[in-house]
N, C-alpha and C positions, 0 to 999 in steps of 0.2 A: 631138599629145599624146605618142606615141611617142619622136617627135624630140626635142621638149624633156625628156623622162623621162629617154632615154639622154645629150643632154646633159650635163643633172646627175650623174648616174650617172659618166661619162668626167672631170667636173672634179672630184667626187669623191676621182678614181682620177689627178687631175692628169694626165690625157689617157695615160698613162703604163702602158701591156701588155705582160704578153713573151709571147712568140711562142707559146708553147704554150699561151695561150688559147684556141687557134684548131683547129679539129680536121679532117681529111683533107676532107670535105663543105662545108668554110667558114663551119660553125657558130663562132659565138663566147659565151666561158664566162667568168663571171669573177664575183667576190665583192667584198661589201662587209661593213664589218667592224662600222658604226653607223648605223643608220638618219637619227642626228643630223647626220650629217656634211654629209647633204642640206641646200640652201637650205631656210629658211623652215621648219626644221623644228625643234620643241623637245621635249626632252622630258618624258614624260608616265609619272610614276610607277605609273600603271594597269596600262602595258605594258612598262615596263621599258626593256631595250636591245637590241636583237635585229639582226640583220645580215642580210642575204638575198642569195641569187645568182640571176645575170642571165644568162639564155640570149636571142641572138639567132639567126635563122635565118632566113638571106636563102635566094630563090628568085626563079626568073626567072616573067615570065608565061606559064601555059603550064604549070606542074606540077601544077594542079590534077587534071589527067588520069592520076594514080595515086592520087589519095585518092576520086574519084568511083564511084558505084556500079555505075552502069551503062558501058557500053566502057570502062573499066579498061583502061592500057596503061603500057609501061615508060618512063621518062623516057631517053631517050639520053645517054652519055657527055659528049656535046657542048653539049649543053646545061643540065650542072647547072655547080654553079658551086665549082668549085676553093677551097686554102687559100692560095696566092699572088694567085688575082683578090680573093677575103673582103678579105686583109690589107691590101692596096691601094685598094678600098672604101672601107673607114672612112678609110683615110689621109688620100684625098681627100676625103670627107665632114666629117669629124666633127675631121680633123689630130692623128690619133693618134700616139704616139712608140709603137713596136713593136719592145721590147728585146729581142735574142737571149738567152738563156738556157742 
């Protein structure tokens, strides 16, 4: 469900981000401007027109072990995940164009 949400979401946006979506951690940010723009979606004078932004935020397995309660520990450099591995990610996932800015 996720996959095909961000699908639509990316064709939306005509697969098409600049680089500074993307932030040090490998989180990625970004805005949409109509809700209509989505498939399958019409709109609906109740709620008007509204836009909404999309944070994703990739992690490896294995980081659960700083949100747990009990042994709490720091996730090592090494294993979180970078703003060049993120960008690279979706590239190959999802075949994003990731225009410098």
């Amino acid at each position: 469900m996720v996959n095909s949400f961000l699908k639509d979401a990316f064709w939306v946006r005509e697969s098409i981000l600049p680089e500074y979506s993307f932030d040090a951690q490998g989180n990625l940010s970004f805005g949409i401007s109509d809700y209509t723009d989505f498939p399958n979606q019409k709109y609906d004078p109740d709620i008007g027109i509204f836009g909404m932004d999309i944070n994703v935020v990739l992690e490896r397995p294995g980081h659960r072990v700083s949100r747990k309660r009990r042994n709490k520990s720091r996730i090592p450099k090494s294993h979180m995940i970078g703003r060049d591995e993120s960008k690279e990610w979706f590239v190959d996932k999802f075949g994003l164009n990731i225009v410098e800015d």
